[in-house]
RODO-2510 file (C-alpha; in nm, 4 decimals, decimal comma):
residues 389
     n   res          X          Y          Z
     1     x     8,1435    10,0296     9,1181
     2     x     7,9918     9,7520     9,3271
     3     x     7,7332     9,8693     9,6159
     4     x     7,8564     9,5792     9,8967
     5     x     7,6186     9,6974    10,1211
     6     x     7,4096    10,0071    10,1963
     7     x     7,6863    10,1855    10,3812
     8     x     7,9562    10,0579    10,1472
     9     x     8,0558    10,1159     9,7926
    10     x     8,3725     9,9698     9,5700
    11     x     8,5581    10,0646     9,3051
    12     x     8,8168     9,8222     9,3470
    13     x     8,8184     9,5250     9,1468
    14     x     9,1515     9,3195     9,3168
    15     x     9,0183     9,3011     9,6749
    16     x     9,0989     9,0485     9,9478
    17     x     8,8674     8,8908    10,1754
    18     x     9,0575     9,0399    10,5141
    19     x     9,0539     9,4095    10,3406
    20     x     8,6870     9,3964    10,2378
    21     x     8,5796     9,2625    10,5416
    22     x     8,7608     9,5188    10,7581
    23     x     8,5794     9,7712    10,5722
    24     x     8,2643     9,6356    10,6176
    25     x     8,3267     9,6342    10,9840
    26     x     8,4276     9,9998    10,9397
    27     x     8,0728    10,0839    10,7660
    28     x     7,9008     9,9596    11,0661
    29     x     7,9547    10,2465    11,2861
    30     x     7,6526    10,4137    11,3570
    31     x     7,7980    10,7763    11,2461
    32     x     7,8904    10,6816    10,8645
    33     x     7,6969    10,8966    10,6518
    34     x     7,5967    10,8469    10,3934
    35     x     7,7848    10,5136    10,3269
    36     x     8,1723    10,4439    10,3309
    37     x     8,3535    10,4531     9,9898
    38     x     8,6481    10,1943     9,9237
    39     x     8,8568    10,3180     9,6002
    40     x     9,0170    10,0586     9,3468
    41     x     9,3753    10,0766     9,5489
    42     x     9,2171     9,9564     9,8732
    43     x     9,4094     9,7310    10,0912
    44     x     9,4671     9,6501    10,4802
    45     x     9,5374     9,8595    10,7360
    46     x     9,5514     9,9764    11,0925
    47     x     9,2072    10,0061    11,2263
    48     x     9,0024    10,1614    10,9213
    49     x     9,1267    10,0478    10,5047
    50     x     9,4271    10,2227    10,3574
    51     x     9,2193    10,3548    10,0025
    52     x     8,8639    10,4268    10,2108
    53     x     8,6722    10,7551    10,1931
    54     x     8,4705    10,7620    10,5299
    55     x     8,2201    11,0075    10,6296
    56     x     8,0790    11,0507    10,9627
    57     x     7,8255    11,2993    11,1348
    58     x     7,9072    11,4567    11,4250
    59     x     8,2875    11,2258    11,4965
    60     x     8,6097    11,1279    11,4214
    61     x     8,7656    10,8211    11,3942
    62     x     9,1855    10,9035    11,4720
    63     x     9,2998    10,5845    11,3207
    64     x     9,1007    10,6576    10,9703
    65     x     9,3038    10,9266    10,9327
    66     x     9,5865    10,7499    10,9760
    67     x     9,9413    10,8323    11,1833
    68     x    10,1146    11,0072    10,8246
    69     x     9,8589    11,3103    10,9159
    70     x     9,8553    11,5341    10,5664
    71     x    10,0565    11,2797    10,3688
    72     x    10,0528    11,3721    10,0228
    73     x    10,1915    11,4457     9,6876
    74     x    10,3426    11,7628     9,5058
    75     x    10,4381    11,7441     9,0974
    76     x    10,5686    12,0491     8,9420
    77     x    10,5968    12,0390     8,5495
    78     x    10,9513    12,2383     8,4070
    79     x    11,0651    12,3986     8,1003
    80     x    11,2831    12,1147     8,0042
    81     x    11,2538    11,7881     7,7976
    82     x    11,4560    11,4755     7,7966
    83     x    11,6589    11,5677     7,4790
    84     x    11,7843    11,8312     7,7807
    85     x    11,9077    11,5909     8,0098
    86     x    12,1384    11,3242     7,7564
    87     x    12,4457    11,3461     7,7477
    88     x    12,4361    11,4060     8,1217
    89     x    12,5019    11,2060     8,4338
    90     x    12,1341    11,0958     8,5811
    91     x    12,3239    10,9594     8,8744
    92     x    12,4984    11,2620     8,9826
    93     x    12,1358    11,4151     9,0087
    94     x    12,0221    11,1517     9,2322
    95     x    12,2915    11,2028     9,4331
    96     x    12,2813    11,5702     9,4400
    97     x    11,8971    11,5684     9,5454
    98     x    11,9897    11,2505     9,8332
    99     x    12,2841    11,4747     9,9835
   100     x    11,9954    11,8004     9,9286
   101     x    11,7119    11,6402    10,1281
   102     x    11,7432    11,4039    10,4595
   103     x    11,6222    11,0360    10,3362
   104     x    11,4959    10,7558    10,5864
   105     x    11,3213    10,7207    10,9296
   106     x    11,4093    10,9413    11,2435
   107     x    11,6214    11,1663    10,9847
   108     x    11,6431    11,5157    10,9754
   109     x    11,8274    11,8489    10,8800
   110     x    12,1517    11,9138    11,0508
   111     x    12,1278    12,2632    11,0202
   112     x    11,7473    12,4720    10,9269
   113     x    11,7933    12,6056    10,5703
   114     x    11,7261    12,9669    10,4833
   115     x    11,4196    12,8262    10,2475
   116     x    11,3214    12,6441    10,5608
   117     x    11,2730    12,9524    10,8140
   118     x    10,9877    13,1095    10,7088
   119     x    10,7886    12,7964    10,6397
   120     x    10,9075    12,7141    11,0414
   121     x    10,8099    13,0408    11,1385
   122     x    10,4343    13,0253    10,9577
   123     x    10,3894    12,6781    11,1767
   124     x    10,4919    12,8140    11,5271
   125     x    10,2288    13,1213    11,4075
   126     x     9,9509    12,8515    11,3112
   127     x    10,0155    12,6412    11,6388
   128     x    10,0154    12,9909    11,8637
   129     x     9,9401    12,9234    12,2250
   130     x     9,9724    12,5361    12,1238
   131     x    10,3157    12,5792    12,0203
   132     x    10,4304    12,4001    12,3331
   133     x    10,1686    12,1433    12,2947
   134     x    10,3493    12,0705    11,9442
   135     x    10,7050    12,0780    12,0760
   136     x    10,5870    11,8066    12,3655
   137     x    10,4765    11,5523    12,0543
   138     x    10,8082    11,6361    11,9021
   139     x    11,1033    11,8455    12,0019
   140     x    11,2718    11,7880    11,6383
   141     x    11,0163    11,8534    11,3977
   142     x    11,1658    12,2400    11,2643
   143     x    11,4762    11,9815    11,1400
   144     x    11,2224    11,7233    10,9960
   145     x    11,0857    11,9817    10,7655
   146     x    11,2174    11,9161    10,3955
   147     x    11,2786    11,5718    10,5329
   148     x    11,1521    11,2411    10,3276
   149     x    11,1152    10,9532    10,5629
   150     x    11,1065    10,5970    10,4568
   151     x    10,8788    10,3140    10,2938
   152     x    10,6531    10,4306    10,0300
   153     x    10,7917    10,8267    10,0367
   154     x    11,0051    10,8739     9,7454
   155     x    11,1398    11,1784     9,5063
   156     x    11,1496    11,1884     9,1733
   157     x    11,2373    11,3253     8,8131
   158     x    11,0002    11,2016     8,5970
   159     x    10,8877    11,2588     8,2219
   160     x    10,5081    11,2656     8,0759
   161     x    10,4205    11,1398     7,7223
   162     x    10,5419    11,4741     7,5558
   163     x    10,8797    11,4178     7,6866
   164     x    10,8412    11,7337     7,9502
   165     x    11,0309    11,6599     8,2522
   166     x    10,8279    11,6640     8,5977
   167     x    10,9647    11,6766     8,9490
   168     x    10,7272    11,4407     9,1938
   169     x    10,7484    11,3820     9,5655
   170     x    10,5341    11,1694     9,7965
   171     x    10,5815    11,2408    10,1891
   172     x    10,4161    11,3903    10,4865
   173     x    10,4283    11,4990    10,8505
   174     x    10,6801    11,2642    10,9781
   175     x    10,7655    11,2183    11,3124
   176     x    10,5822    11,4779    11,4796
   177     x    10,2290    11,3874    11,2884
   178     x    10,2625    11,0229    11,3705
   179     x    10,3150    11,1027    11,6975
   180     x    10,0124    11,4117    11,7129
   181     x     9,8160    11,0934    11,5280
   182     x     9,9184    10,8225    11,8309
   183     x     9,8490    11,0525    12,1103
   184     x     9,4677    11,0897    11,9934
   185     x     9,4393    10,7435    11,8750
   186     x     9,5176    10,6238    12,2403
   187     x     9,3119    10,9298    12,3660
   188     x     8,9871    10,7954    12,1656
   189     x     9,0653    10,4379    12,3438
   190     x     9,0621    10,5251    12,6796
   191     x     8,7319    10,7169    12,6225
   192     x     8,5958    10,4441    12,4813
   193     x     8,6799    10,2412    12,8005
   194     x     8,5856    10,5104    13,0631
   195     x     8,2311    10,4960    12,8966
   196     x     8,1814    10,1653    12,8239
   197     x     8,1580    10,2076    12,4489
   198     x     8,1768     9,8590    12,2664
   199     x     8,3861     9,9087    11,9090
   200     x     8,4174     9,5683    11,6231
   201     x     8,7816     9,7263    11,6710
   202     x     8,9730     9,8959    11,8925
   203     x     9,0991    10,1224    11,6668
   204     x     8,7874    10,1843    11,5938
   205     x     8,7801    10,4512    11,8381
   206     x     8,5786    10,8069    11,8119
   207     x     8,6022    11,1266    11,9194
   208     x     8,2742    11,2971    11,9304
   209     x     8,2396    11,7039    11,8219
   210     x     8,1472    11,9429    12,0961
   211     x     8,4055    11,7960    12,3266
   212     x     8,7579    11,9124    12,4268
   213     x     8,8803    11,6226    12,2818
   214     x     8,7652    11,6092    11,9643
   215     x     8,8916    12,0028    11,9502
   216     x     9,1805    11,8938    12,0482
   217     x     9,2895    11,6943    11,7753
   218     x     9,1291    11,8720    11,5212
   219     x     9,3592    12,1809    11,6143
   220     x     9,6508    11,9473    11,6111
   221     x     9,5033    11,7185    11,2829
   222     x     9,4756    12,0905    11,0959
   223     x     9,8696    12,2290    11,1995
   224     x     9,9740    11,8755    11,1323
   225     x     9,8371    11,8798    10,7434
   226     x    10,0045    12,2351    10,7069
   227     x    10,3097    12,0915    10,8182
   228     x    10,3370    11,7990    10,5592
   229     x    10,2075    12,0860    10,2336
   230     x    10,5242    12,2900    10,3870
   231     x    10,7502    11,9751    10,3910
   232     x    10,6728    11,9099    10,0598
   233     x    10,7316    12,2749     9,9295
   234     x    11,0418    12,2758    10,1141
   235     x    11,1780    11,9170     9,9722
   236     x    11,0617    12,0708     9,5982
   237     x    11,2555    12,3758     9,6611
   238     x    11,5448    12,1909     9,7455
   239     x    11,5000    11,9343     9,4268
   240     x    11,4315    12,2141     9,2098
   241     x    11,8487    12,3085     9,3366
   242     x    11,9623    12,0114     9,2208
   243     x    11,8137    12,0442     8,8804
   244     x    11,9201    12,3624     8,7958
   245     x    12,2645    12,3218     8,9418
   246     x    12,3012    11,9708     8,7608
   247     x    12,1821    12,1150     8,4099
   248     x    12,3355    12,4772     8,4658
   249     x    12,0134    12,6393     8,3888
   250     x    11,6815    12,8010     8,5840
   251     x    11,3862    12,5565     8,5997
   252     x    11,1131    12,7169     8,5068
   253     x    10,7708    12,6027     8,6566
   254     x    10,4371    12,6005     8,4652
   255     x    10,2126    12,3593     8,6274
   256     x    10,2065    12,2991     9,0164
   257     x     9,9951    12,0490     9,2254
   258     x    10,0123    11,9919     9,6026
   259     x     9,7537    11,7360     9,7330
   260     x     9,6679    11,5509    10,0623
   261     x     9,5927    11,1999    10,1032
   262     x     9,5011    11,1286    10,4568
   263     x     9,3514    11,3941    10,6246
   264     x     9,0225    11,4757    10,7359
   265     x     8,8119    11,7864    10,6303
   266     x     8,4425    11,9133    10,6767
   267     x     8,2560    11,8746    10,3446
   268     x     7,8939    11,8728    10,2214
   269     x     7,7606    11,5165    10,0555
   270     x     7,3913    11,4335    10,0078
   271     x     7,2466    11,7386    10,1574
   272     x     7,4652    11,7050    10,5386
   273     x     7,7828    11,8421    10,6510
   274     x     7,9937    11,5853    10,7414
   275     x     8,3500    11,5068    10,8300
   276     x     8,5382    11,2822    10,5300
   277     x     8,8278    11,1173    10,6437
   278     x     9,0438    10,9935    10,3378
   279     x     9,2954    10,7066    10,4236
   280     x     9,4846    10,6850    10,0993
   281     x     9,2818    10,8495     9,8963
   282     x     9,2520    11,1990     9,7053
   283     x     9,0050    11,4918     9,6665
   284     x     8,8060    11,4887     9,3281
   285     x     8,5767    11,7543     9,3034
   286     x     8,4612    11,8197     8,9279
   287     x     8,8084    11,9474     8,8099
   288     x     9,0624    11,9124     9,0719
   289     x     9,3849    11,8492     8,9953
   290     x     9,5292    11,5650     9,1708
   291     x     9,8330    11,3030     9,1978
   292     x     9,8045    10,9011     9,1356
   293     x    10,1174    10,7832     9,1751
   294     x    10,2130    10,4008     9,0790
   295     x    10,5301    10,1989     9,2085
   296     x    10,8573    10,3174     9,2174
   297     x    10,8878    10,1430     8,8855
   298     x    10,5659    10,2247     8,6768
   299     x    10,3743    10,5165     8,5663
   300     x    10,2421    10,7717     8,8293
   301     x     9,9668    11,0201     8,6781
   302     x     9,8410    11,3669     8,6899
   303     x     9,4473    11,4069     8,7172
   304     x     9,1295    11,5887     8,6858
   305     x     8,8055    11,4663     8,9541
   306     x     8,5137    11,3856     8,7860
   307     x     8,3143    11,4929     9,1310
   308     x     8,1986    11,1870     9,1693
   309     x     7,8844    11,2136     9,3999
   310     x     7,9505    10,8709     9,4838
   311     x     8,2543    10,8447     9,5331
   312     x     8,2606    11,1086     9,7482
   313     x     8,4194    11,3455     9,5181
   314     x     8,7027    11,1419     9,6067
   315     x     8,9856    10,9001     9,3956
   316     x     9,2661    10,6471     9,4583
   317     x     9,5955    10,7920     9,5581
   318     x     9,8053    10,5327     9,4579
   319     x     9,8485    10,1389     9,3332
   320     x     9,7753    10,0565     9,6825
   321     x     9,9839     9,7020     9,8159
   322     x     9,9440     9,3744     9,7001
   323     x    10,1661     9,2245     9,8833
   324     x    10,2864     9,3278    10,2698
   325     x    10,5926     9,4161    10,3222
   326     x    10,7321     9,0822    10,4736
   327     x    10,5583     8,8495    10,2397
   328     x    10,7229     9,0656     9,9597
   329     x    11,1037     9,0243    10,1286
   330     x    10,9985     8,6229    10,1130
   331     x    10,8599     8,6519     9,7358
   332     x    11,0805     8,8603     9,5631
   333     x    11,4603     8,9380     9,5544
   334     x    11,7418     9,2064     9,4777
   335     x    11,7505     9,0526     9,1264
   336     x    11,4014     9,0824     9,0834
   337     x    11,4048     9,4422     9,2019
   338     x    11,6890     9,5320     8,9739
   339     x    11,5094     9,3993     8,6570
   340     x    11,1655     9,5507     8,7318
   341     x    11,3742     9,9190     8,7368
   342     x    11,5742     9,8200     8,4571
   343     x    11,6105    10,1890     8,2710
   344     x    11,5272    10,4145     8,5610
   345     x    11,8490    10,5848     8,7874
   346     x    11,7968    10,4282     9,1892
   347     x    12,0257    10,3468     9,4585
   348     x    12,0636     9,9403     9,3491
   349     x    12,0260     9,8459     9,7112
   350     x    11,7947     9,5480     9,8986
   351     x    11,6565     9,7647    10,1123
   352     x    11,3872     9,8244     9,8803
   353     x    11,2603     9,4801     9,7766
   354     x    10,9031     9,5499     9,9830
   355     x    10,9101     9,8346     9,7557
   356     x    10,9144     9,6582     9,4146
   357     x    10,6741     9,7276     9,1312
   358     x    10,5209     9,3353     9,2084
   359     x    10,3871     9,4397     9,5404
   360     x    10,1777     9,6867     9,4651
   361     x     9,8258     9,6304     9,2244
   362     x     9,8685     9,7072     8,8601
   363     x     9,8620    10,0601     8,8488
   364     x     9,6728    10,0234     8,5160
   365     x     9,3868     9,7922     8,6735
   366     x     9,3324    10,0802     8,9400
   367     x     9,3310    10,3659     8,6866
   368     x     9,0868    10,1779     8,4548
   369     x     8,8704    10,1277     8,8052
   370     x     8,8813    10,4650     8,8582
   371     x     8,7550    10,6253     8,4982
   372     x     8,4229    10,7685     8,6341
   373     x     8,6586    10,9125     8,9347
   374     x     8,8990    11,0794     8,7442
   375     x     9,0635    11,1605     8,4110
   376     x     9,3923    11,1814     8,3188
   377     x     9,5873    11,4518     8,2054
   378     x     9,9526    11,3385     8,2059
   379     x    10,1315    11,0069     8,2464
   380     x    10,4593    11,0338     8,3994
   381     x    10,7476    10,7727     8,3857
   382     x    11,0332    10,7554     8,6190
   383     x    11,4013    10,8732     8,5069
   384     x    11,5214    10,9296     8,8343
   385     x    11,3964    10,7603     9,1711
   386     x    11,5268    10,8573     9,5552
   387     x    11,4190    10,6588     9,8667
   388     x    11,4914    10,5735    10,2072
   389     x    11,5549    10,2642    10,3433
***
């Protein structure tokens, strides 16, 4: 860990000059408390650092929560081993889960599922007399459930270093949280200019507690986070199909994680009660399971927090990017892409080049940054990878 200033800690030891700076511009805002923690996957983003913890008394900042409200990962660990899957067809069980689950942006269920209905009913329950509120951001979002989306957002049957086989997912609120997340974004802004408020960005922008604003959003910020958990259960339901109809027997489940990654949540650090905001980052209270995932090419792992005090009690959630996605197009190539997932089942198409294992930090570099954060407790290599273009 390197102390960068008084109100901001790193753990990350590949850092740019635009990303650090952006989060020392973050750290200045007069409500961070105590100080803003930057994990070892940090990189640039949209207003605050994708891979930065960042408390703050008594506010919110919208765009440090990011527009994927409640994104997130769920791993479930099964009964079988990979002596149980040769001799069989990993590409019909890609296919099976891509025809089971909606891939890509703006996609969605043509019809609700009977897996899907109670999960849908739960969420027009939590939203009550917002319900119409939530339909306004988006009329589609009971079809997004059990939906993947695009970029990062993948599914996948992996295997850890006893051979056990692991189903892993990586999505969150789709359309409708983006669009819960741009409505308050723009909401903080236009406060900000009503009163005059000078911000080092303006995406910087607050809501402050005790106003019908900042209630507003956290209402919609809370339903939002339920809705991405659900999504996940319902895409691991439906993956959890297409392994036991592909293999012809029951999967049995014996480890279970679900974990957010940007969301915001009231928590106690260094004697206050403050809101922490994590961008692309995980929970890690002294033993709480969580989910580091790599590229779609290297190894993702399963994790116990060290409860850093810190850190926040917080980790990486990822390998975090190297590379954006249009200098990646420009750097690397379809050849490239199909020799870095040389051994692992995909869909062999361009579509994914900004995806490829180079972009993204060594995952190994971040999970040696991130020893006094976490440990591990599984290492998981693809077999089987799904995406969206």
């Amino acid at each position: 860990m390197i102390q960068i200033s008084k109100r901001l800690m790193s753990w990350a030891s590949i850092i740019d000059d635009l990303t650090l700076d952006q989060a020392t511009t973050t750290a200045t805002l007069p409500f961070i408390f105590p100080h803003l923690a930057l994990m070892p996957d940090a990189h640039l983003g949209k207003g605050a650092t994708v891979g930065s913890v960042i408390p703050t008394l008594g506010a919110i900042v919208p765009a440090a929560v990011g527009v994927d409200i409640g994104c997130g990962m769920r791993a479930l660990r099964t009964q079988f081993t990979k002596a149980d899957l040769a001799g069989h067809d990993l590409a019909a069980l890609r296919m099976s889960i891509e025809r089971a689950v909606p891939l890509s942006a703006g996609h969605h269920n043509s019809r609700i599922l009977p897996t899907a209905e109670p999960r849908i009913a739960e969420l027009e329950t939590l939203a009550g007399d917002d319900l119409s509120t939530i339909n306004s951001r988006s009329g589609s979002w009971h079809r997004q459930l059990g939906s993947l989306g695009s970029g990062n957002h993948f599914l996948e049957v992996t295997a850890d270093e006893t051979d056990r086989i692991w189903l892993f997912l990586h999505s969150g609120s789709r359309g409708v949280g983006n669009r819960i997340a741009q409505h308050h974004i723009d909401v903080a802004k236009k406060l900000a200019a009503k009163w005059w408020i000078t911000l080092p960005d303006p995406d910087l922008a607050y809501l402050v507690e005790g106003t019908a604003e900042f209630d507003a959003y956290i209402t919609e910020l809370n339903w939002a986070q339920r809705f991405a958990a659900l999504n996940r259960d319902e895409m691991m339901d439906r993956m959890v199909s297409a392994l036991e109809h592909w293999i012809g027997h029951e999967v049995q489940v014996d480890s279970n994680i679900n974990c957010h990654h940007n969301y915001s949540a009231v928590e106690e650090h260094f004697g206050k009660r403050v809101w922490v905001s994590r961008k692309g980052a995980i929970h890690a209270g002294l033993g709480v399971p969580g989910l580091i995932p790599g590229s779609m090419g290297t190894a993702s792992f399963v994790v116990e927090g060290l409860g850093n005090p810190l850190a926040l009690c917080s980790s990486p959630h990822g390998a975090g990017r190297a590379y954006s996605r249009t200098k990646a197009r420009k750097t690397f190539t379809g050849d490239d892409l199909r020799t870095a997932m040389a051994g692992i089942e995909y869909r062999d198409s361009d579509a994914f080049i900004d995806e490829i294992p180079g972009a993204y930090k060594p995952i190994e570099q971040v999970m040696a940054d991130a020893a006094d954060l976490v440990t591990v407790v599984h290492e998981l290599h693809q077999l089987v990878n799904v995406k969206g273009n």
